[in-house]
C-alpha positions, -999 to +999 in steps of 0.1 A: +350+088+430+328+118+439+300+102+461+270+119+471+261+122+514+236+095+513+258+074+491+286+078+516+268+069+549+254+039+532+279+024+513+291-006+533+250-019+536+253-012+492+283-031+494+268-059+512+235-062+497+252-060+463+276-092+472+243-116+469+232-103+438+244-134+420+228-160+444+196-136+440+199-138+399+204-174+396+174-193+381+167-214+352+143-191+331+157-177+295+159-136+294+167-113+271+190-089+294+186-061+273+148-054+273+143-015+257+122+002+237+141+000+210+146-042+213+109-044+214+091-046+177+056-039+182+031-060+144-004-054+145-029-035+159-062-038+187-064-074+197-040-087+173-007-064+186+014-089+193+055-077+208+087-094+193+116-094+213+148-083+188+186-083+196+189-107+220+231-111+225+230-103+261+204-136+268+209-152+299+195-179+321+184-163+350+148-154+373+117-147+356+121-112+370+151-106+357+140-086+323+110-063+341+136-054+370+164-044+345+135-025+320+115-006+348+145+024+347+143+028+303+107+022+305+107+056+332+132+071+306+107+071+276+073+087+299+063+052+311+058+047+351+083+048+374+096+013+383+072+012+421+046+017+397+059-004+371+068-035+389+037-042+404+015-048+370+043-074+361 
């Protein structure tokens, strides 16, 4: 695997912060998992837009962050803010 410098003198602190990613994930809130712009179904217009959530297989149980952390990158993909700018309206 072709890793870049910064990648390379920080990979074993990736490593380990990546080994508690399932004690960080575990919660008891339902979430989509697979939050884009093209799962999201936008009816209405003004005050009455309302937002449907479509194509749920990859629902899990999880943190109630779970869905804006995993979004933040496709929402920066299609013009939106970046994810530091992102995160913090959630």
């Amino acid at each position: 695997m072709d890793l870049d410098l910064w990648t390379r003198r920080h990979l074993e602190r990736l490593a380990r912060i990546e080994s508690g990613w399932e004690a960080a994930a575990t919660g008891m809130t339902l979430a989509h998992g697979d939050v884009r712009g093209d799962n999201i179904l936008l009816v209405g217009a003004g005050s009455g837009l309302r937002s449907y959530f479509v194509d749920r297989p990859a629902a899990c149980v999880t943190v109630p962050w779970f869905d804006i952390v995993m979004m933040a990158p496709s929402v920066a993909l299609e013009g939106g803010p970046g994810p530091s700018d992102l995160l913090p309206l959630h």
